[in-house]
C-alpha positions as CSV (number, residue, x, y, z in Angstrom):
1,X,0.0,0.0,0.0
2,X,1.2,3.7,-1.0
3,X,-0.4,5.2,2.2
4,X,2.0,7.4,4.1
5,X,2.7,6.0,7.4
6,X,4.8,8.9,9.1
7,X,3.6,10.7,12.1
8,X,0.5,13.3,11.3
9,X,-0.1,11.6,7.8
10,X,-3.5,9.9,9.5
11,X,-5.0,13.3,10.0
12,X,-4.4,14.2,6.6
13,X,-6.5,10.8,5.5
14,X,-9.6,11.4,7.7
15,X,-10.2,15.3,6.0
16,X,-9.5,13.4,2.8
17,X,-12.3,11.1,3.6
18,X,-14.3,13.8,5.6
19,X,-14.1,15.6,2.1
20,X,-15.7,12.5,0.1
21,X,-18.5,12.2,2.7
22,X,-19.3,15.3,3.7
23,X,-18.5,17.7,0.9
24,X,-18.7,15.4,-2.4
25,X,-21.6,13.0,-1.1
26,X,-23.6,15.2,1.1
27,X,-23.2,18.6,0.1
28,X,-22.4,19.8,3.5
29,X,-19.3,22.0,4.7
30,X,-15.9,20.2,5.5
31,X,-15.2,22.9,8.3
32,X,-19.1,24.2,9.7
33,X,-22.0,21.7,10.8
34,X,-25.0,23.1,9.5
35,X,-23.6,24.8,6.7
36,X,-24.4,22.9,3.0
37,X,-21.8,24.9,1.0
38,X,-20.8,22.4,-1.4
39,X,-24.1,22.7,-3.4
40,X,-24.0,22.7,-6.8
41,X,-25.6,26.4,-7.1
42,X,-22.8,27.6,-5.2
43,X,-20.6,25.8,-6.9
44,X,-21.5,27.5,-10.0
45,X,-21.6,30.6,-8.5
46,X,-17.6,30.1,-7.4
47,X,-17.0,28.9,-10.7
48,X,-18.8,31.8,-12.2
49,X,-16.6,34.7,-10.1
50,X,-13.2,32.9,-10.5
51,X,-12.8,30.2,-13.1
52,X,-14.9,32.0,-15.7
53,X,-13.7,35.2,-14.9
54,X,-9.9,34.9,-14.7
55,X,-7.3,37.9,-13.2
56,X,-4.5,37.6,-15.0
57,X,-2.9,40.9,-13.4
58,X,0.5,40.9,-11.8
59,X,-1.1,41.2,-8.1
60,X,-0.3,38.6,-6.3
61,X,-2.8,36.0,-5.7
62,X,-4.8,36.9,-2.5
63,X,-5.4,40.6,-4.0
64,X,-6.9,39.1,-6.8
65,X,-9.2,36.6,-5.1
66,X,-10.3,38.9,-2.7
67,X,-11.7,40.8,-5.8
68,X,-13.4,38.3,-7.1
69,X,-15.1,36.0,-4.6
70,X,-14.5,39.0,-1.9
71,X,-18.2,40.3,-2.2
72,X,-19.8,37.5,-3.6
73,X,-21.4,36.1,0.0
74,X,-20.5,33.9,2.8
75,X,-21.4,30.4,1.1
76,X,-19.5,31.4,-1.9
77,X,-16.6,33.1,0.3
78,X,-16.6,29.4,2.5
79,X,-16.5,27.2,-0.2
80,X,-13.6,29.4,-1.7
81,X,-11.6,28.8,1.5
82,X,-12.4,25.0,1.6
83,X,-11.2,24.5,-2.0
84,X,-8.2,25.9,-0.1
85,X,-7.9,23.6,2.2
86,X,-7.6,20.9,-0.4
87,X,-5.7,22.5,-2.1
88,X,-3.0,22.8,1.0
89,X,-3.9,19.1,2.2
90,X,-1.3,17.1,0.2
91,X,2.3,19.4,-0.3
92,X,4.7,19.2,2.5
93,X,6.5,22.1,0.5
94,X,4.2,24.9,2.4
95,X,4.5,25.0,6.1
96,X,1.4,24.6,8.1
97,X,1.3,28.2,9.5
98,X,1.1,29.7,5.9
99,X,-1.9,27.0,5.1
100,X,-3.7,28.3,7.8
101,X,-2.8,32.0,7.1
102,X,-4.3,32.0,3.8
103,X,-7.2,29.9,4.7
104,X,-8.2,32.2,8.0
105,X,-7.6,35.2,5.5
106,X,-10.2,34.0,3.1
107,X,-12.3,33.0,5.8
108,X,-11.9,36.6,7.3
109,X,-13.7,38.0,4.3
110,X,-17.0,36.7,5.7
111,X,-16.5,37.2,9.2
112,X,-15.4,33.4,9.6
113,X,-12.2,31.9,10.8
114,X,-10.4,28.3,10.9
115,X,-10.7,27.1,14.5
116,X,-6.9,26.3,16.1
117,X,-8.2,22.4,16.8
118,X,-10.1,21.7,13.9
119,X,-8.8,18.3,12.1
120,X,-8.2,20.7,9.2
121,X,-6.0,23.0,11.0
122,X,-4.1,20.3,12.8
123,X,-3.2,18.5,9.3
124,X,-1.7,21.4,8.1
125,X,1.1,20.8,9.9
126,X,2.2,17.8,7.9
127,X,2.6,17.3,4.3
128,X,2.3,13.9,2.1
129,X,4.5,15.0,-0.4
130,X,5.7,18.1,-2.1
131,X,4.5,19.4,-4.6
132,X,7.5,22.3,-5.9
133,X,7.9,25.4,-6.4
134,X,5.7,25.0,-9.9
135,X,2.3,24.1,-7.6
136,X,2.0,27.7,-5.9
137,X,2.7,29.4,-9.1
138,X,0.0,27.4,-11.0
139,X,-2.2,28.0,-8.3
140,X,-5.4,29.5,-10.1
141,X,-5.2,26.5,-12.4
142,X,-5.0,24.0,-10.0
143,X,-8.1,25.3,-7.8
144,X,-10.0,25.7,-11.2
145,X,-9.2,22.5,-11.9
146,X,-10.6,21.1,-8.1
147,X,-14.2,23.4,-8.8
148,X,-14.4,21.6,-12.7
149,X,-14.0,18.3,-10.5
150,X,-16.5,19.4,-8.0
151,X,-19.2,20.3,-10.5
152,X,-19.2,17.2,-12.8
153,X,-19.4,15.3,-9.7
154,X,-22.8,17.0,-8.4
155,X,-24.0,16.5,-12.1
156,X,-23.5,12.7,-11.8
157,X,-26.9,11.0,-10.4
158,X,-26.7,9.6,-6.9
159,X,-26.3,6.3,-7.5
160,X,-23.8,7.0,-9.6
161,X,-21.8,9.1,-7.1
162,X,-21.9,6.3,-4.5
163,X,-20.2,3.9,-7.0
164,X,-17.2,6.6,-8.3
165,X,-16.7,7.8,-4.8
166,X,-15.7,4.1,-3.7
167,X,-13.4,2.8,-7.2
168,X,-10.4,4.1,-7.5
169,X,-10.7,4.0,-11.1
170,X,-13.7,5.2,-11.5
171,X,-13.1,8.3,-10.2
172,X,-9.4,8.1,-12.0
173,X,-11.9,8.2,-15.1
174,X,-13.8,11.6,-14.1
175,X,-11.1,13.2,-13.2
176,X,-9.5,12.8,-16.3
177,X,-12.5,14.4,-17.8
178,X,-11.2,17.7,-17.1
179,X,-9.4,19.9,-19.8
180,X,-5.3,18.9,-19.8
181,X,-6.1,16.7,-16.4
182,X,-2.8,14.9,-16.0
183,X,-1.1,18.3,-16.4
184,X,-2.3,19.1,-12.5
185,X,-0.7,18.5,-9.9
186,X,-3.8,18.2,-7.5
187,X,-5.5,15.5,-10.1
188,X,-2.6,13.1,-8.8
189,X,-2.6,14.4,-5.0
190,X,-6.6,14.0,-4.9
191,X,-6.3,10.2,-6.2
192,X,-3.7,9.2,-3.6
193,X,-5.6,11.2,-0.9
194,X,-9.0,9.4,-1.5
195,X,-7.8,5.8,-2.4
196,X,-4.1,5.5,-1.2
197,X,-4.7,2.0,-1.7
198,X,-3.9,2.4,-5.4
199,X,-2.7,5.9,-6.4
200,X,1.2,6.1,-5.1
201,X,1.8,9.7,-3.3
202,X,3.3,11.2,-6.6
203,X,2.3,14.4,-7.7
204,X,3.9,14.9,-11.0
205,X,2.9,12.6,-13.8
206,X,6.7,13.3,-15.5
207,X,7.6,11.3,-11.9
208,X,5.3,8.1,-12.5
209,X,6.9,8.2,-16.2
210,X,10.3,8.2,-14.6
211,X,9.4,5.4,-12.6
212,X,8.1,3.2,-15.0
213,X,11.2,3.6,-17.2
214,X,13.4,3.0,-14.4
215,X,11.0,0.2,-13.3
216,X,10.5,-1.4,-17.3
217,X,11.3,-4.8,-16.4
218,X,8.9,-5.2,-14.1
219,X,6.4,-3.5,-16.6
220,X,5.1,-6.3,-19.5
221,X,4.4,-3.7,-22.1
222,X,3.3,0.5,-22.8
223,X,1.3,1.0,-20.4
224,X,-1.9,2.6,-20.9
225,X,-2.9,3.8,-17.6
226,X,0.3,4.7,-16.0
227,X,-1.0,4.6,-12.5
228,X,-2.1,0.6,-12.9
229,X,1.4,-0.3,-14.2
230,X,3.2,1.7,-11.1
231,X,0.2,-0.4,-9.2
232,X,1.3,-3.8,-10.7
233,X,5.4,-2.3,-10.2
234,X,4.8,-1.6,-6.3
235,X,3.3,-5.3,-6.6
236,X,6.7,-7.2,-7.5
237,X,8.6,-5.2,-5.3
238,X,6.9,-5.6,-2.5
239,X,7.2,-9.4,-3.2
240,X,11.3,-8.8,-3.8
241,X,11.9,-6.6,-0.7
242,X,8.9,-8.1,1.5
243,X,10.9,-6.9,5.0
244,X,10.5,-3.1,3.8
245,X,7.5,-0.6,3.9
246,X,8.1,0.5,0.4
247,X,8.0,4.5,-0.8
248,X,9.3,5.3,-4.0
249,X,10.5,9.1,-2.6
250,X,12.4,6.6,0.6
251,X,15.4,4.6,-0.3
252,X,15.9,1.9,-1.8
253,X,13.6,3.1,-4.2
254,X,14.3,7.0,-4.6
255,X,18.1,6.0,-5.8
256,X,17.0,3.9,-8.5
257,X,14.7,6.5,-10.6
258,X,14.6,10.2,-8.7
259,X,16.5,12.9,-10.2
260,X,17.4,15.5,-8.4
261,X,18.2,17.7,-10.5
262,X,15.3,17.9,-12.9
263,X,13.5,21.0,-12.0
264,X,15.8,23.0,-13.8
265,X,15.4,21.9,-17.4
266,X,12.2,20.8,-19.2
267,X,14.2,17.1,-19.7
268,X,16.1,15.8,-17.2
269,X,20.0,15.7,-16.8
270,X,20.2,11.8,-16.4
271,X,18.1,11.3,-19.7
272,X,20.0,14.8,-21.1
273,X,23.3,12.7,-20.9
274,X,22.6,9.4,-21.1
275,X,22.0,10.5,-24.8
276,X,25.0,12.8,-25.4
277,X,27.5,11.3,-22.7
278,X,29.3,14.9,-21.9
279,X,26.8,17.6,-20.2
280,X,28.3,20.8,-18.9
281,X,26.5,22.5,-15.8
282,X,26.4,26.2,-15.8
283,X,25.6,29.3,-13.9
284,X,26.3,31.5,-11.6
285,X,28.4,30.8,-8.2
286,X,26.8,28.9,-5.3
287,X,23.8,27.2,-7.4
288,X,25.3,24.0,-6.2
289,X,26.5,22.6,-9.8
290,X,29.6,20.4,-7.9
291,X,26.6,19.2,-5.8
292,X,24.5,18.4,-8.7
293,X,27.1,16.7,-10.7
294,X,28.0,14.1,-8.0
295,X,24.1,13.2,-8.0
296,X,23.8,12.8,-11.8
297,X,27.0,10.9,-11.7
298,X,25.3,8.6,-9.3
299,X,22.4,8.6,-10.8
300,X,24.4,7.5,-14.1
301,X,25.6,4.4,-12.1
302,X,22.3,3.3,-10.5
303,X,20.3,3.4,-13.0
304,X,23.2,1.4,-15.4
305,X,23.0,-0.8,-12.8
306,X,19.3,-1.3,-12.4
307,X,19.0,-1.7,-16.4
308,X,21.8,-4.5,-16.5
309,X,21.1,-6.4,-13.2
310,X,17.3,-6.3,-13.3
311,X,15.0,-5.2,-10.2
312,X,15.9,-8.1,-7.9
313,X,19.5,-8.4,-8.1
314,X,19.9,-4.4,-8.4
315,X,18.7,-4.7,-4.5
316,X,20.3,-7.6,-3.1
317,X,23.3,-6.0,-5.0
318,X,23.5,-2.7,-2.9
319,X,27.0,-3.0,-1.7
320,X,28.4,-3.5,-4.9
321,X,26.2,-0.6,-6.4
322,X,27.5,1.5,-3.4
323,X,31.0,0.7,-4.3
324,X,31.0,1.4,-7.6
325,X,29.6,4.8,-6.7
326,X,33.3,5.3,-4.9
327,X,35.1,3.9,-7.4
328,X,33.8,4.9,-10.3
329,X,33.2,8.7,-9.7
330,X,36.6,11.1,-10.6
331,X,36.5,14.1,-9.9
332,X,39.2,16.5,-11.3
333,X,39.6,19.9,-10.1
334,X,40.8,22.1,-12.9
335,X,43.0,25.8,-12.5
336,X,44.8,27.4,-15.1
337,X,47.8,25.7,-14.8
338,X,46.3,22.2,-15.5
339,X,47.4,21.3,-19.3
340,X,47.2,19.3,-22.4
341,X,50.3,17.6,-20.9
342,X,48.7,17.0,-17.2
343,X,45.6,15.3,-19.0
344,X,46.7,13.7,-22.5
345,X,50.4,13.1,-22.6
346,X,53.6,15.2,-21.6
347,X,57.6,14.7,-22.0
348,X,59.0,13.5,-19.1
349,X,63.1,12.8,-18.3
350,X,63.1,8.5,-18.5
351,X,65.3,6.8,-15.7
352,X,68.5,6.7,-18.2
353,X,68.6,10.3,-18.4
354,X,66.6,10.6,-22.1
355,X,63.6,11.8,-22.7
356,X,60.0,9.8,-23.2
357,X,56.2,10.6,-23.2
358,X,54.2,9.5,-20.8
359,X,50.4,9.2,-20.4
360,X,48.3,11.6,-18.7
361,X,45.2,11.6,-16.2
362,X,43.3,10.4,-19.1
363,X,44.5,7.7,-21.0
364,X,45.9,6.2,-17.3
365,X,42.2,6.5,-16.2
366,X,40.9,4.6,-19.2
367,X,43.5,2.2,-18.7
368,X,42.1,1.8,-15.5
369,X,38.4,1.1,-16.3
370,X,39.3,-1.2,-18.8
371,X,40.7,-3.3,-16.7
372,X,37.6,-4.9,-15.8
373,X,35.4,-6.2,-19.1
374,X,32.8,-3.8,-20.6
375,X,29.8,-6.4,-19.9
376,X,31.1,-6.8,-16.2
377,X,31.5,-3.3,-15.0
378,X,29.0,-0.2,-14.4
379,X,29.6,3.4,-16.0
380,X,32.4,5.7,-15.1
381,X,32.1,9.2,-14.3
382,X,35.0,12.1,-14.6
383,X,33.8,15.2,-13.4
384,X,35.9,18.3,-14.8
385,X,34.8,20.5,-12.0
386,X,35.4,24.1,-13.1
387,X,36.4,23.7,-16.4
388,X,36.4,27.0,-18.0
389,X,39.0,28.2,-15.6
390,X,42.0,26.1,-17.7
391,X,42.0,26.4,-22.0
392,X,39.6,23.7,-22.3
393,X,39.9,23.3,-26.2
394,X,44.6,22.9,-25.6
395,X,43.6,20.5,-22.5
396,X,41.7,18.2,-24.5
397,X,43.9,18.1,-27.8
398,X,43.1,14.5,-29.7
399,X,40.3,13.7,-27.2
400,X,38.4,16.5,-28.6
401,X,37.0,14.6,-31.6
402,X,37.2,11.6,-29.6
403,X,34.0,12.7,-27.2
404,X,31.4,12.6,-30.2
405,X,33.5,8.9,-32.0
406,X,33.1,7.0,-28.7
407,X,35.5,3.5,-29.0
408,X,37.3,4.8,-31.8
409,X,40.8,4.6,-31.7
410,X,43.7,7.8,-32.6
411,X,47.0,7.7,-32.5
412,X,49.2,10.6,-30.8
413,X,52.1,12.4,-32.3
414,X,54.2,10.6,-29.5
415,X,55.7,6.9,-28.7
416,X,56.2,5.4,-25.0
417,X,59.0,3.9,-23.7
418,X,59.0,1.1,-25.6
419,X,59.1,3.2,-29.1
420,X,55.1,2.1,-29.8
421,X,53.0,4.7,-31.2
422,X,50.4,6.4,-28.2
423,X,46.6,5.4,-29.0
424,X,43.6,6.8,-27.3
425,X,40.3,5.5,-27.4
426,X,37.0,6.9,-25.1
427,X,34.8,3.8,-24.3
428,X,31.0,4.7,-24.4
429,X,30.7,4.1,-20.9
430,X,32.7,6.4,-19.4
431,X,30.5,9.6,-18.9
432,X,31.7,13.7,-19.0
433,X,30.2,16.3,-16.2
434,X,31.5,19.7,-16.7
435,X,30.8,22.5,-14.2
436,X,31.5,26.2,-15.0
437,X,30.6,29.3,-13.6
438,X,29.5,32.4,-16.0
439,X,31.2,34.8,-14.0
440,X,34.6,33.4,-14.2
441,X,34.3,32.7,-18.4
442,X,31.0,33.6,-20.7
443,X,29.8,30.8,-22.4
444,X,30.6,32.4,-25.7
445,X,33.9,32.8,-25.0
446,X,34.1,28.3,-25.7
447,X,35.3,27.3,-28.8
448,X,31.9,26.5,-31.2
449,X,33.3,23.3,-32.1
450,X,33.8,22.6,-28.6
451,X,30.0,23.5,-27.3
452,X,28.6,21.2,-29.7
453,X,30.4,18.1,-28.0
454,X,28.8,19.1,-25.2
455,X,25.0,19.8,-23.9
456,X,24.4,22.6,-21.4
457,X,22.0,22.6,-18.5
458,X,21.5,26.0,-16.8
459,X,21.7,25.8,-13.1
460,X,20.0,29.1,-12.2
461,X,19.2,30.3,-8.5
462,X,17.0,28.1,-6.7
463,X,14.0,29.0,-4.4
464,X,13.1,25.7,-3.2
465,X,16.8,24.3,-2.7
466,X,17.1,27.1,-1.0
467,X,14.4,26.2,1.7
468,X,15.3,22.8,1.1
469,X,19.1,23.2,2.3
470,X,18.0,25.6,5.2
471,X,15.5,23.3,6.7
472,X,18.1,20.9,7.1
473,X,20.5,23.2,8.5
474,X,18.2,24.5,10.9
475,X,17.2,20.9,11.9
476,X,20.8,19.9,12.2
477,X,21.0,22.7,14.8
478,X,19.0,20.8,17.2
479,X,16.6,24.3,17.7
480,X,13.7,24.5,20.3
481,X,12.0,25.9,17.4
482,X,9.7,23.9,15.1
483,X,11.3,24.6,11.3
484,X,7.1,25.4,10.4
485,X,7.1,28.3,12.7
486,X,10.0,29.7,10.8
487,X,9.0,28.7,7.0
488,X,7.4,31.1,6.4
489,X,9.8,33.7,6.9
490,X,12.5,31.8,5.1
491,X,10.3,31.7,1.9
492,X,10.0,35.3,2.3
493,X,13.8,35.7,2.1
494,X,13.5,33.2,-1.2
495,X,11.2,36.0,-2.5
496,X,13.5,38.6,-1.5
497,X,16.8,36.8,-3.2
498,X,13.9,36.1,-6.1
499,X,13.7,40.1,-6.3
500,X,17.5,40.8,-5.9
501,X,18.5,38.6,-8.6
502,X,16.1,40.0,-11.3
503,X,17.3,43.3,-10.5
504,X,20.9,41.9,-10.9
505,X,20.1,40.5,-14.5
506,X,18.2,43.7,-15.7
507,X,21.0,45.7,-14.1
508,X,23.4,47.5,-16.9
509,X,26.2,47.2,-14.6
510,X,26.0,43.8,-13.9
511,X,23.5,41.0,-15.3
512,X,22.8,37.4,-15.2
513,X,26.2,36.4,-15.1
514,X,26.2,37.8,-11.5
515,X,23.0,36.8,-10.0
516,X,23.5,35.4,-6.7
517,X,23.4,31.8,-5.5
518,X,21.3,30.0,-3.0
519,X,24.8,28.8,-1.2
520,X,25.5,32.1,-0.5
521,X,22.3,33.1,2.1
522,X,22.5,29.8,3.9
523,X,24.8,31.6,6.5
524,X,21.4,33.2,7.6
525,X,20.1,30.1,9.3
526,X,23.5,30.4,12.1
527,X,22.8,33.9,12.4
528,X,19.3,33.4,12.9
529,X,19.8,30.4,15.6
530,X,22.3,32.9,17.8
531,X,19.9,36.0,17.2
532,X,17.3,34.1,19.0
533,X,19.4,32.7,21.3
534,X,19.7,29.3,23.2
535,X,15.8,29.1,24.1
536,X,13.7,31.0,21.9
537,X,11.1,32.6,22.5
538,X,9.8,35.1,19.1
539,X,6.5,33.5,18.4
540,X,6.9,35.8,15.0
541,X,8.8,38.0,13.1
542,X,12.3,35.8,12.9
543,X,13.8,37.3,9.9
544,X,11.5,40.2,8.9
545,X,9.6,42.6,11.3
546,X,5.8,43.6,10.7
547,X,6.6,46.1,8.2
548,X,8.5,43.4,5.6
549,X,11.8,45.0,6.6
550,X,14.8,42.5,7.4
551,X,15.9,41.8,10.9
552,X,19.8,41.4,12.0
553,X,19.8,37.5,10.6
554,X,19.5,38.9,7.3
555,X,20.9,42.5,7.5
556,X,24.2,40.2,8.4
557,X,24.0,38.3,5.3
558,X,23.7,41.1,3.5
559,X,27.0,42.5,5.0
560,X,29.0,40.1,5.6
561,X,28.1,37.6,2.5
562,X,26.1,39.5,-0.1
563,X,27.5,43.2,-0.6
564,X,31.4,42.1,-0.1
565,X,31.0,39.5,-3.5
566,X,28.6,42.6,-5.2
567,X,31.3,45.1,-4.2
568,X,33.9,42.6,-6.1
569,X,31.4,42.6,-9.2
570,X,31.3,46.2,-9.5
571,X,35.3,47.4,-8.7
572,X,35.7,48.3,-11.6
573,X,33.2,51.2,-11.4
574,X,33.9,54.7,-9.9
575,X,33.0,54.7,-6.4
576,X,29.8,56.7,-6.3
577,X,28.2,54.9,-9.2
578,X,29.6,51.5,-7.1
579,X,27.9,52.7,-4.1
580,X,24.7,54.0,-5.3
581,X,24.1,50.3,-7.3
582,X,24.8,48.8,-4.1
583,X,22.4,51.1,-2.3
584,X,19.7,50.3,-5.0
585,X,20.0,46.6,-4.6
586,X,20.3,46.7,-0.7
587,X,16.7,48.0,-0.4
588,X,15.5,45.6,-3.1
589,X,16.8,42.3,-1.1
590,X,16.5,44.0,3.0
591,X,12.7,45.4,2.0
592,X,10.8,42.5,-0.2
593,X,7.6,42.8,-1.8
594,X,6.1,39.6,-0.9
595,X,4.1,38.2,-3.2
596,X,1.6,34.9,-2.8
């Protein structure tokens, strides 16, 4: 069974059944007794005032709600804040505070609000899954897509409605009745809520694909229902590992098909370079690129290994998977001294005094992998971590035709020891990751014929790794203070690093070469832990005040991270135009304009 079994996950279940009955099969109110708001008429009249009548202003989203459903009466301002609620039920990627702060400020527009114990409220606090950055910015889609739902469900006849509400894939049919369905998010959430029995907690339909291709042995043929063959996958697994509660976001399973990196490109990096073999990451600093690329280069292995050893070895085979992860990851820091003679070949003095060529990093590395025979051993990985700071294009001399004629063999201009000619020869299994930073070399500036060897994935500035990485800082700390008290202020300094960096890009004296990086902010979550000291006790305002304008925590990233590397973009400017960019961009990041 898919059902989540961590702590809080329970209360999530019982609104999602509370929802079926009361809401869907009764009409009544999932939060007031007495109160029949899910009626059809109202229904209409919701979809009437927001779904037929779209804002697609640049307010942020309460502004614009407020206008539409704002005035249109308490039943229709109730049922507005209880599509909410569904809404908020499933992602673990919005802290419970903020659930309840946009549901109360909903409520608040008809004098209502969302009591402290209700079973609502108290599920708020957990998530089942996340649902990304992508599910708050979609947001009027997705609750459009919830009040479609909710009115070809009342226009089904009773009978009807008791049979859909109790088959999973009956109501997997209605659902995907609605215009582009499996493009929503909540379509997915709202079939694991209600019948967990048979809908995994996956919330993107580009996951379930990458799970039945990682999973394709245990699938007989193309699927046609996607959720039935991850249905029938779960089935055979649970029958391989039958001591484990299996999740496929929980190891053993996450390893074999989740890609980290993914969010950043419409395809993602592992299926990006299983094609092309060589894959530079780019950006600016502190976007985590050395990070990513020792994730894609285990992701490389595992799934290798999962495709050659087949579901049930791959897990009785996790030492050896593990250990080729060790092994068969290099990672080569480059500089500008590192040459065509460190990597390919150089002139050395022999032990008699003469002179003789000897193999570099690469050719010894090959050597090295070829040891073992190709049908016996799992990919390699060299990772050329900062490559633009050495001449790539001198570095690379014969290998550079060699990365697109994979096991073709060249000789060098150059004979060992022994008087034999030098060959080189790349095998297909040995995989390229290339890291570069735009502020230390523009893309541009790489030789053409070079760049096309290569595919390039843009790591940009990342909100949600952002919260991601401070979470688990803050956690590490060991604070008094629960992480969902504090989300919400953290997300507001994602929106204010959100703001800074479009400034940077638009900026004539800078651009998006010098945008900043999520690494450099994470300082904020020390400063924050001594600001509040050893027991806290702020029940608010922990990096901004009431007025949206940052506290010490983040006035000290600002100094002592942020300005110093800005100051270093800009030296070359006179000091007053230096100093009034620096001003201009101070009061962008230290005074956000939140937006929802």
């Amino acid at each position: 069974m898919a059902r989540l079994l961590e702590s809080g996950a329970d209360q999530i279940y019982q609104v999602a059944d509370s929802f079926r009955e009361r809401c869907f099969l009764r009409d009544e109110s999932l939060l007031f007794d007495n109160a029949p708001v899910w009626r059809a008429d109202i229904l209409d009249r919701l979809h009437k005032s927001f779904v037929a009548t779209p804002d697609e202003g640049d307010r942020n989203f309460i502004d614009k709600f407020k206008d539409q459903i704002g005035q249109a009466g308490q039943d229709v301002i109730r049922l507005a804040a209880e599509v909410l609620c569904i809404y908020f039920l499933f992602p673990s990627s919005v802290g419970g505070a903020r659930k309840r702060q946009v549901v109360n400020e909903v409520l608040g527009w008809a004098g209502d609000t969302l009591p402290e114990k209700h079973v609502v409220s108290t599920a708020f606090s957990n998530g089942i899954g996340s649902g990304g950055q992508g599910y708050n910015t979609r947001r009027p889609f997705e609750i459009a897509f919830l009040i479609d739902l909710a009115i070809a469900w009342k226009r089904l006849p009773a009978e009807e409605q008791a049979k859909v509400a109790t088959d999973p894939w009956r109501f997997q049919a209605l659902a995907d009745g609605m215009e582009d369905a499996e493009s929503k998010q909540l379509r997915h959430m709202l079939l694991h809520l209600l019948f967990p029995g048979s809908f995994e907690r996956i919330a993107s339909g580009n996951h379930k694909r990458r799970v039945i291709k990682a999973f394709s042995g245990l699938v007989e043929s193309e699927p046609e229902n996607e959720d039935r063959a991850i249905l029938a996958v779960r089935g055979d697994l649970e029958k391989l590992l039958p001591e484990r509660q299996l999740d496929f976001y929980r190891s053993p399973l996450r390893e074999a098909w989740y890609d980290d990196g993914e969010g950043a490109s419409e395809a993602a990096p592992l299926d990006i370079i299983q094609h092309k073999k060589q894959i530079v990451l780019y950006g600016p600093p502190g976007t985590g690129k050395t990070f990513r690329a020792k994730k894609l280069a285990e992701r490389i292995i595992r799934s290798a290994a999962l495709s050659q050893m087949g579901p049930a070895r791959y897990f009785q085979s996790q030492p050896t998977v593990a250990a080729a992860i060790q092994d068969n990851v290099h990672r080569l820091q480059l500089h500008p001294a590192y040459s065509y003679e460190d990597f390919i070949r150089a002139l050395h003095i022999s032990n008699g005094g003469g002179t003789e060529y000897r193999a570099g990093y690469l050719p010894q590395l090959i050597e090295d992998i070829e040891r073992q025979p190709r049908a016996e051993r799992l990919p390699h990985v060299l990772i050329l971590d900062e490559m633009n700071r050495t001449d790539l294009s001198r570095m690379l001399g014969e290998c550079f035709s060699l990365l697109e004629d994979r096991n073709q063999t060249i000789e060098l201009p150059a004979r060992d020891r022994d008087g034999a000619a030098m060959k080189l020869r790349i095998p297909d299994d040995l995989f390229v990751i290339g890291t570069m930073n735009l502020i230390d070399q523009s893309i541009e500036q790489i030789d053409f014929a070079l760049r096309r060897r290569f595919l390039w994935l843009l790591c940009p500035f990342d909100a949600e790794a952002l919260i991601g990485a401070a979470e688990a800082n803050w956690r590490n700390l060991g604070s008094d203070l629960d992480w969902d008290r504090i989300e919400p202020d953290f997300r507001k300094l994602a929106t204010a690093a959100s703001a800074l960096n479009r400034d940077i890009h638009d900026s004539p004296l800078l651009g998006a070469q010098y945008e900043i990086g999520h690494t450099y902010l994470l300082d904020v979550v020390v400063f924050l832990h001594n600001f509040l000291g050893f027991r806290p006790t702020r029940k608010q305002n922990y990096l901004w005040n009431k007025k949206g304008e940052a506290l010490e925590p983040v006035v000290q990233v600002w100094n002592l991270s942020l300005r110093p590397l800005l100051e270093q973009y800009l030296a070359g400017l006179d000091a007053t135009a230096r100093n009034t960019e620096l001003d201009r961009l101070s009061k962008v990041f230290l005074k956000p304009t939140v937006s929802e």
